[in-house]
Structure formats: structure tokens, C-alpha cells
N, C-alpha and C positions, 0 to 999 in steps of 0.2 A: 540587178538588171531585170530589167521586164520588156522581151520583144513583143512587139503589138501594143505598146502600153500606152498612146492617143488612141485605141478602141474605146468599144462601151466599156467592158471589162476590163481592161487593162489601167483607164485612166482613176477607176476606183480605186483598184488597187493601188496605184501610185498613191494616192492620194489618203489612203487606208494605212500604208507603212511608214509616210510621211510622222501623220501623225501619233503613232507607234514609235517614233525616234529613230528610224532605220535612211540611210542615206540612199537615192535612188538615182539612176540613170534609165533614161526612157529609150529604147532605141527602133525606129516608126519610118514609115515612107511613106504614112500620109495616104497610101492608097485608099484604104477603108475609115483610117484614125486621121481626126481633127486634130489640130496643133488649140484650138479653143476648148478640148476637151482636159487639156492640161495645166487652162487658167488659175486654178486656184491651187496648184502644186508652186507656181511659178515664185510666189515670194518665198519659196522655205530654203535655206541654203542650203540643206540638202540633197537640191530637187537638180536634176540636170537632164539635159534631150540632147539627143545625138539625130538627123536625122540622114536615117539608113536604112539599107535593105538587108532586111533578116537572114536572107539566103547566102547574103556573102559575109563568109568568116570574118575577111579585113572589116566591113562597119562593125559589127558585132564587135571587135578588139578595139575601134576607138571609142569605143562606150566603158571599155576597160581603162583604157588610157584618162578619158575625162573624169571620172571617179577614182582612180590609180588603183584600185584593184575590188574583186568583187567575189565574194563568197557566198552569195545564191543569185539562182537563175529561174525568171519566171517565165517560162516558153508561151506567151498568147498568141505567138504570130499566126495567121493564117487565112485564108480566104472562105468567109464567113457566109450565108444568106442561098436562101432555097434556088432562088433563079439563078446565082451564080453556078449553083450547081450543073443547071443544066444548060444555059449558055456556055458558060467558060470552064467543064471541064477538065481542058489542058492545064489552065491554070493554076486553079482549085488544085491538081494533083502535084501542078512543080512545086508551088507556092509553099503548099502544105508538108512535101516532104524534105526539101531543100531547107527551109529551114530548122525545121528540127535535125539534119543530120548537122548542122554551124551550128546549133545551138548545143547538141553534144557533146561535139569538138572544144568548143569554147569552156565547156563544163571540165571536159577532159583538162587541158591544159590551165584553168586557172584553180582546180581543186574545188571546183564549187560542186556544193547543191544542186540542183536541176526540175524544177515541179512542171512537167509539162501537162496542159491545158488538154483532155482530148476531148469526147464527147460522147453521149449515147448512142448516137449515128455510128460509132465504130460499130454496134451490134449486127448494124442492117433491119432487120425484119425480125422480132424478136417475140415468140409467141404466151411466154412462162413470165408473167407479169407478180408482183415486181420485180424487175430488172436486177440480177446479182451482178457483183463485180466478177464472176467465174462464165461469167452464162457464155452461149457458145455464139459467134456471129453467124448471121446469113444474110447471104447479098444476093440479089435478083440477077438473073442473064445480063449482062451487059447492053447487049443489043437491043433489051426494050426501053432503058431510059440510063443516064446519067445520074442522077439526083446520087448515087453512092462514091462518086467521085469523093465526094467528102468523107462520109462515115470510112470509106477502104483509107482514105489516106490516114485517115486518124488511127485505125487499127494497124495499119503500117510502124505510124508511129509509135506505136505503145509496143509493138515489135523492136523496134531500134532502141527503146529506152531499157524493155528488159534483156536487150544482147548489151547492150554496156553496164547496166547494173551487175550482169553474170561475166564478164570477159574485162571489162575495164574497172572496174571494182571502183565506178560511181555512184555515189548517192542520189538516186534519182527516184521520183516519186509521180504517180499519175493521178490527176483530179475530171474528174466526167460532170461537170453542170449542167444540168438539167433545166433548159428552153428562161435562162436569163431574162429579168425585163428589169425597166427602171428608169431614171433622169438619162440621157445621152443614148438610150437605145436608139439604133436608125429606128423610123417609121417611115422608109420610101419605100419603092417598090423589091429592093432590096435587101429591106430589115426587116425585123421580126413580128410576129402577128400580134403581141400586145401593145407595142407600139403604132404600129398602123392601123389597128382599128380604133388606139386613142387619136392617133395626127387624124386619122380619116371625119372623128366626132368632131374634132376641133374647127373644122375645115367647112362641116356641113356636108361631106359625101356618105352617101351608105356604105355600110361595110359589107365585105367579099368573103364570103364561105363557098367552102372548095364543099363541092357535093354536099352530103345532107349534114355537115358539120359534127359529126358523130366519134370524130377521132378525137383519142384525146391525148394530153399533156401534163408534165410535172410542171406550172410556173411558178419561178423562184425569186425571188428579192434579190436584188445584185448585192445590196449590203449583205445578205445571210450569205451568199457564194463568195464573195472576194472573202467574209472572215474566214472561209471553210476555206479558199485555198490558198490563205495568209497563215494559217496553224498546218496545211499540207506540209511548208516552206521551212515553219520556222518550229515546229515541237521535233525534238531530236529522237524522241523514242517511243515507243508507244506504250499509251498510258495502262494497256491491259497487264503486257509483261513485260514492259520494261528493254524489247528489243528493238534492232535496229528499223527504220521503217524503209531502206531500202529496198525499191521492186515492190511495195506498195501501193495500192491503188482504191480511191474512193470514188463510189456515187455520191454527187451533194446533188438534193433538190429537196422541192417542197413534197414533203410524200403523202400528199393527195392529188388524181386525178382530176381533172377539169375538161368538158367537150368544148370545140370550138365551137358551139353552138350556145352553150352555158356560157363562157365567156363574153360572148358577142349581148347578153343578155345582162352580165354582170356589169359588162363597161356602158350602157344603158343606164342601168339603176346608178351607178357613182356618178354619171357625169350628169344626169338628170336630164339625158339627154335621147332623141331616137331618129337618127338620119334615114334610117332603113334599111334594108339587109337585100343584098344579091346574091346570086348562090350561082358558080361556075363549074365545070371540071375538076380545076384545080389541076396539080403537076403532079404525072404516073411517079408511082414508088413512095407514095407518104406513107410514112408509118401508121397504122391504126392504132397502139396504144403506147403511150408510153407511161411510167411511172417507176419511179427508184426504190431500191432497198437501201435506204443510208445506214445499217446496221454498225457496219464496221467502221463510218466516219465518227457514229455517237461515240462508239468504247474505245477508238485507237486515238481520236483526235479529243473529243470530249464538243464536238460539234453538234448542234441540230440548230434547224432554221427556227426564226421564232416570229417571220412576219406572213400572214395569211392573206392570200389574193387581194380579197376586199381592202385590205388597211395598204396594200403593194398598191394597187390602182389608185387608190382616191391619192397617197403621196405621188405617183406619176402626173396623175391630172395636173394635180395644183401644181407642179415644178412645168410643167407645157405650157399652162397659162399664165404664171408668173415668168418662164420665158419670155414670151408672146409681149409681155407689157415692157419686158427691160427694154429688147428689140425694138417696140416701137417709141 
């Protein structure tokens, strides 16, 4: 099962274990996730959609019921994208922890597996670069901005997964992906910066950097992340010594830095293109650096990414503009 799985993320993956031979049931509500992002799972008889809301146990159970039983659980649900953060978030917080607690329950009761999806934002503000899987969180006062709505609910979550790992003696396992991009990324106002500043080239508007564009990010290939959290799911032990990997937890990203400034410059040179650059405020509480330590995905899982920014964009280009011609 994979909640969230008409996402960016989630419909890869679908579509990643498909063809791996594994049977899947999608279970979505469409809030964020396209039912068109799940076209090409649709002819495989093993491909099945339930649509539901993550947070209530009962849809969760008919996604059981439609596959008649399920022995792993890929937790993606959740409310995604920076402005939500600080528009909606009540939501962001119900959204985000309601379902991971049905998605535990669900784990509980069918004896499954469980790989929940969380995030480098559980960190907060994180100053010891790169990023270990132990490092300690910090979140800003509350009272100056929202944008942690997300990262707190996610560190929540990774709380609830190792009180059931430790107390319900589930197999459960956490994967942290690192700033995702690729075909089905949103690019609205919504979605994520390497897609919106490819939709924004596409389009002919300039692209928006938040102050002097100086912050930076891990971007990842969604192919190199869905494999990293398709072996999260499915390797039983780890390959260092051979024990359980429950209560386990991996950083997957690209681990090299990139400025949004660099970026804005890189998507330039691929598309051959230069609409122009605007530069705003941007939203209080951005993190100023981010980058991974995948240390313990390489030797537990036998994972590392193998696609580099440049060869990541020019394949998003050309899937936007080979969109663009099917559409029209």
C-alpha cells in the first residue's frame, strides 16, 4: 500500500514496484495527488486505487480489502509545499499527523512493514552540515512564522514510528528525501523550486528568488529516491551486519549543495533559455543550508544516487515539453 501514492513521489513509486513484480494499491484523495499521475500503473493487474482519506483508518482498510491483504506500507501522505506551510498550518499539522497515526494502526493490525516518508524539515534550523540521521532538531518561536508546521509534524511523526517500533514491536523504518524534483513535480505556486522555475522558463516569466538566493539545497532525482525508499521497504536486514533494520532511519539525497542562485543559473544553461530573474523576501524561517550525510543509506541499504543535477534537469525539461506537445 502506498498512502499519498497519486503524489510526485508516491506515483513513482507506484509505478517503480509495479515494475519490480509487487502488487500495489494506491490509497489518495486527490487533494495534492492527480488520478493522471497514476496513468501508466493503470494497465498492470496489479495496480489498484482506492480513493481515500489517509487519516481515516476505515479507507486505509478498503485498500486492504481491494488487494485482500498487504504486507508493506509506504506512508507518503501528507501536506506538502512551503506556502502551505504558512497558509494552512492547521492543516499541514492534522493532515500530517492523523495519518501517520491510521497508517500505524493499519501496520499494527495487518503485520506489515511500515516505511514512513518524513523529511529534513523535521530538523528545523540545523547548523552542523551535513545533516546526520542523529543531529538534534531546532525550531524557531512559533510566534514568528508557521513554515515548521511541517518539519514539527514530521519529527512528530518519526516519534510515533519509534514508540511503535519500541512498544508494538513493528517493523517500521524512516526515509528523509532530500528537496525531490523530476516529471509530475507540482510547478504552481504550490510546488517545488525546480519545478517552478522550469514551468516559469517554459511559460516565458522570470524566475523568483527569495533574497540574495544564497541558500542552499540537496536536489535529488526522484528515480534515485523512490529506488532509496523501495530498498527502505523491501531489504529485510542490513547489509552491514546482517540485523534487523527496524527503528532505522535514512537520509537519501543528492550530496552535493546547490544555491538557489546557482540553480536559477543552471536551469538557464539546460533550457537555453533566460526569462529573467526577480528577487523578493521570500517566506521567514527558510532554512539556510541544507545537505545530507547518506552515510548509512550506502552501507545499510547498498543505496547512493547516481543522477547529477545537470542530466536531472535537462530529463525534466524535455518530459515538460514533450508534455506540452502530447496536451496540445
Amino acid at each position: 500500500m502506498i498512502t499519498g501514492g497519486a503524489g510526485f513521489l508516491g506515483s513513482h513509486l507506484a509505478e517503480t514496484l509495479l515494475v519490480h513484480g509487487h502488487e500495489v494499491v494506491v490509497v489518495d484523495d486527490l487533494f495534492r495527488g492527480k488520478k493522471k499521475n497514476l496513468d501508466d500503473c493503470k494497465g498492470s493487474p496489479g495496480f489498484f486505487y482506492v480513493k481515500g482519506d489517509a487519516c481515516k483508518l476505515e479507507d486505509l482498510e478498503k485498500g486492504v480489502e481491494t488487494l485482500g491483504d498487504i504486507d508493506l506500507i509506504f506512508h507518503l501522505a501528507a501536506i506538502n509545499g512551503t506556502r502551505w506551510f504558512h497558509e494552512r498550518a492547521d492543516s499541514v499539522v492534522e493532515v500530517n499527523i492523523n495519518a501517520t497515526i491510521a497508517a500505524l494502526k493499519l501496520a499494527e493490525r495487518c503485520a506489515a512493514r511500515l516505511v514512513f516518508t518524513s523529511s529534513p524539515e523535521a530538523f528545523g534550523e540545523v547548523e552542523e552540515q551535513p545533516m546526520g540521521i542523529g543531529g538534534d532538531s531546532r525550531f524557531d518561536n512559533p510566534s514568528l512564522h508557521q513554515r515548521h508546521s511541517y518539519g514539527a509534524s514530521k519529527y512528530l511523526g518519526e516519534i510515533l514510528v519509534q514508540h511503535a517500533v519500541r512498544s508494538k514491536d513493528i517493523d517500521c523504518r524512516v526515509v528523509r528525501p532530500f528537496n525531490a524534483y523530476g516529471p509530475r513535480c507540482p510547478g504552481n505556486d504550490y510546488g517545488q523550486v525546480v519545478s517552478i522555475f522550469l514551468e516559469n522558463t517554459k511559460v516565458g516569466r522570470p524566475l523568483t528568488v527569495h533574497g540574495d538566493g544564497s541558500q542552499t539545497r540537496s536536489f535529488s532525482w526522484v528515480g534515485d529516491i523512490v529506488e532509496g525508499i523501495m530498498l527502505a521497504g523491501t531489504t529485510d536486514v542490513s547489509l552491514t551486519d546482517g540485523e534487523s533494520l527496524a527503528g532505522y532511519t535514512w537520509n537519501m539525497g543528492w550530496p552535493e549543495e546547490t544555491t538557489i542562485a546557482d540553480l536559477a543559473q543552471m536551469v538557464r544553461d539546460v533550457t537555453g533559455q533566460d526569462t529573467g530573474m526577480v528577487t523578493t523576501k521570500g517566506y521567514p524561517g527558510d532554512s539556510a543550508r541544507r545537505i545530507p550525510d547518506i552515510s548509512d543509506a550506502e552501507a545499510e541499504l547498498g543505496w547512493r544516487p547516481m543522477t547529477n543535477l545537470s542530466d536531472g534537469l535537462a530529463r525534466t525539461w524535455n518530459y515538460l515539453n514533450r508534455d506540452n506537445v502530447r496536451n496540445n
